[in-house]
C-alpha positions in Angstrom: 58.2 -14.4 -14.7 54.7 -13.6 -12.2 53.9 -10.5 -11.2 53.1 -12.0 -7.8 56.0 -11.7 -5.1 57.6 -15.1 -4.2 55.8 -17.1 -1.0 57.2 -19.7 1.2 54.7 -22.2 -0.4 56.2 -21.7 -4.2 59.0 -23.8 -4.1 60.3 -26.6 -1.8 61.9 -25.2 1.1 62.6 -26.6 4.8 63.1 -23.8 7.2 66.2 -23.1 9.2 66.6 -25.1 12.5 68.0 -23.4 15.5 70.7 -25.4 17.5 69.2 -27.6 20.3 72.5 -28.4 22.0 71.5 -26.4 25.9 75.0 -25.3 27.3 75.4 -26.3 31.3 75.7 -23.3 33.6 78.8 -24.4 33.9 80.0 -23.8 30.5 78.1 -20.8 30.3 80.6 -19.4 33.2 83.4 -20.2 30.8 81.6 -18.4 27.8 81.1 -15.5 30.0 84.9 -15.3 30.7 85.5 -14.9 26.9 88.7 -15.4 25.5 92.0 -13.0 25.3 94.4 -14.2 22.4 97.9 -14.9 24.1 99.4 -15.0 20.9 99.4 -14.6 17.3 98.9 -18.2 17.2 95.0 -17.6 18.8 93.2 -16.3 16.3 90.2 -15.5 18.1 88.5 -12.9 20.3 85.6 -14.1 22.3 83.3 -11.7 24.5 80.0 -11.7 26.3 77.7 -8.8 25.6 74.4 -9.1 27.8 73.5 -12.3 27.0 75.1 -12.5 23.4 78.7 -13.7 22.4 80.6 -12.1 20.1 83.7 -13.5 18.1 86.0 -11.5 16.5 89.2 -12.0 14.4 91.9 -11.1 16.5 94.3 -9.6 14.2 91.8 -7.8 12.4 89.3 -6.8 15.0 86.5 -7.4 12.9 83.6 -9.0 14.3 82.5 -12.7 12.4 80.0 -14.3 14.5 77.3 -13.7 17.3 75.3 -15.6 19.5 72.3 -15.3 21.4 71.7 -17.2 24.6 68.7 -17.4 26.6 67.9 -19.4 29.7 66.3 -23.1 29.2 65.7 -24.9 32.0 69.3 -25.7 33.9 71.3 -24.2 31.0 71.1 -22.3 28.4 70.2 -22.3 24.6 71.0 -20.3 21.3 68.5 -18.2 20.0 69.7 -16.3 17.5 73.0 -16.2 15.5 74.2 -14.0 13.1 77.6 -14.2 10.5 79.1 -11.7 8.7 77.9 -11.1 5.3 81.6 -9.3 4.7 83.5 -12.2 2.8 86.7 -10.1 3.1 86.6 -10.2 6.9 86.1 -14.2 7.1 85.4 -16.9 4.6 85.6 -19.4 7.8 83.7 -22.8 8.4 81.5 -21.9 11.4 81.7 -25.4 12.4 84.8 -25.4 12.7 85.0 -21.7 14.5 82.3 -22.8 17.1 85.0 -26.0 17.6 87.9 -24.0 17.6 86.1 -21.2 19.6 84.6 -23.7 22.6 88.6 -25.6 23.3 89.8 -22.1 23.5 87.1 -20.9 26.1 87.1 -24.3 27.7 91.1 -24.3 28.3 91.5 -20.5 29.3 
C-alpha cells in the first residue's frame, strides 16, 4: 500500500461522458409540464425545478433521479445528473426510467 493518495493517472480510467442527446424546445415544453401519476399503475412523479427535473417514486415520494438542463443552441442539453445513492428507495435501470419517464411526459 503507498502512502501517496490515489491520482487519476494511477490506474486506467476513462472519464464519465455527459449525454449529448439536445432536447427540442418543444420537448422541453413537455418536460416542463411534468407528469401527475393517474393511477397506481404510473409509477412516476416528474417535476421541473428551475431548470432541473426531478423524478420521484410515486407511491413512495422519494426522490430517484435529477436532471440538469441548460440552454444549447435551439434546445437544450443535460448537464448534470444525479441518482440516489439510497438502494432501498430504487434499485431501477436508469435507462429504462429515462424511457419510461420520456412516453409518460410525451403522452400527458
Amino acid at each position: 500500500m503507498s502512502d501517496s493518495n490515489a491520482i487519476q493517472s494511477d490506474w486506467k480510467n476513462e472519464a464519465i461522458v455527459a449525454p449529448t442527446r439536445v432536447w427540442t424546445r418543444d420537448e422541453m415544453e413537455v418536460i416542463r409540464r411534468g407528469l401527475l401519476p393517474g393511477s397506481m399503475d404510473e409509477k412516476w412523479l416528474a417535476f421541473m425545478e428551475g431548470d432541473t427535473l426531478l423524478l420521484h417514486r410515486s407511491w413512495t415520494g422519494h426522490g430517484v433521479y435529477e436532471a440538469t438542463f441548460e440552454p444549447s443552441g435551439d434546445g437544450h442539453l443535460i448537464v448534470s445528473a444525479t441518482c440516489t445513492g439510497e438502494h432501498d428507495h430504487y434499485s431501477g435501470n436508469l435507462e429504462s426510467v429515462g424511457t419510461r419517464c420520456w412516453n409518460g411526459l410525451s403522452q400527458s
